[in-house]
C-alpha positions in Angstrom: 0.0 0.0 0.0 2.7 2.7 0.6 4.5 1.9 -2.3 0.8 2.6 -4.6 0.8 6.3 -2.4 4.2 6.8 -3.4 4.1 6.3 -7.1 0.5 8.3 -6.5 2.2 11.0 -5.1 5.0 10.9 -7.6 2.6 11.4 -10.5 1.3 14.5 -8.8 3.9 15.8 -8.7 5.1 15.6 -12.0 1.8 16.4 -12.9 1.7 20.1 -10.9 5.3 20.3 -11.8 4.8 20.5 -15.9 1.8 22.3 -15.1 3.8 25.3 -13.9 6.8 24.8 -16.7 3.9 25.2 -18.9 2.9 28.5 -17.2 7.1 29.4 -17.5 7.3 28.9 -20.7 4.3 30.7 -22.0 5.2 34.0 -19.2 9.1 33.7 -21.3 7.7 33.4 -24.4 5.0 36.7 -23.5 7.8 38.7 -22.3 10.4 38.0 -25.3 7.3 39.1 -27.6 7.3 41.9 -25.3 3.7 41.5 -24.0 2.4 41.0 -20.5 1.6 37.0 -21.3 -1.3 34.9 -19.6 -2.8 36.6 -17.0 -6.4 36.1 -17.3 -6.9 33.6 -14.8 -6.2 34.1 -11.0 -3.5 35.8 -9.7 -0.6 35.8 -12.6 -2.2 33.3 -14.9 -1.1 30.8 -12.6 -4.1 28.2 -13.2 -3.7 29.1 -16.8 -2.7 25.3 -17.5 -5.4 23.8 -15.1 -7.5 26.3 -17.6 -6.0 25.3 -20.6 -6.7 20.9 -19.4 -10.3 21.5 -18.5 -10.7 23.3 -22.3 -8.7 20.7 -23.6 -11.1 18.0 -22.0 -14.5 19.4 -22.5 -13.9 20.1 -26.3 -16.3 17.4 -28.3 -15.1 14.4 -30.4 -16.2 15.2 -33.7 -15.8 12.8 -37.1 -16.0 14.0 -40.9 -19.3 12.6 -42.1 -17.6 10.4 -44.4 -14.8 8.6 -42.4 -13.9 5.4 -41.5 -14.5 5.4 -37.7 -11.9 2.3 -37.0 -9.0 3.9 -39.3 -9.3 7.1 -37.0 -9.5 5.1 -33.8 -6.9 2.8 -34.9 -4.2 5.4 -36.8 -3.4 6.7 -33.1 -2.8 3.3 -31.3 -0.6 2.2 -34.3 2.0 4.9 -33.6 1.8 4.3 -30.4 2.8 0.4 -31.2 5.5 0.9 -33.7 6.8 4.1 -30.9 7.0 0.8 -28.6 8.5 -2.0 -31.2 11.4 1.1 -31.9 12.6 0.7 -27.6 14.4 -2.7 -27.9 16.3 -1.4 -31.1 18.0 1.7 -29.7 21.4 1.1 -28.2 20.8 2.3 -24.6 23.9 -0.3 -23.0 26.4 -2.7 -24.0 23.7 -5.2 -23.8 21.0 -5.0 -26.3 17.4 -6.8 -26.1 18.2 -6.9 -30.0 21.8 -7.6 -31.0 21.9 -7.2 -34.8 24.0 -5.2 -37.2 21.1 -4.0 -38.3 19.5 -2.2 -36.0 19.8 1.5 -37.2 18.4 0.6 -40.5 15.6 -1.8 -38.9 14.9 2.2 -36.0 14.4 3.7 -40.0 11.8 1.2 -41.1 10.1 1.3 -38.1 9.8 5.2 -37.7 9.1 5.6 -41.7 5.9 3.7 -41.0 4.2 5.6 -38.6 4.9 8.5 -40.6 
């Protein structure tokens, strides 16, 4: 059980964390455009992001008329397979999950289809 609140806590923290890099980075960008930046909400703009996740999640799923519902829903979990098959071929140690010669060329097959 404390291991579960650990990881849990963990995650909130990243969470909050990017949150507020995300608030940085848009006050930097603001100020090297030379205007005041997000400020809107609260004091700041500090729950500018917490703003900007409850847009992001309220916004409808919508589907041209003339679409193939199982290409759409399946085009984004296909990246996300081939992004997974590319981990064992990347050269992170001296031991490798896939030892080959080939691997480089095998990473450029592998990213070329997901594009």
């Amino acid at each position: 059980m404390p291991e579960i609140f650990n990881i849990l806590i963990s995650l909130i923290s990243i969470l909050i964390s990017m949150a507020f890099f995300t608030i940085l980075e848009r006050k930097i960008l603001s100020y090297i455009q030379l205007r005041k930046g997000p400020n809107k909400v609260s004091l700041m703009g500090i729950l500018q992001p917490f703003s900007d996740a409850l847009k992001l999640f309220n916004k409808t799923f919508t589907l041209p008329t003339m679409s193939n519902f199982t290409l759409i829903l399946l085009a984004p979990l296909l990246t996300f397979f081939l992004s997974l098959i590319m981990w064992p071929l990347l050269p992170l140690s001296s031991f490798n999950i896939i030892d080959s010669s080939f691997n480089l060329l095998i990473l450029f097959i592998i990213s070329s289809l997901s594009v």
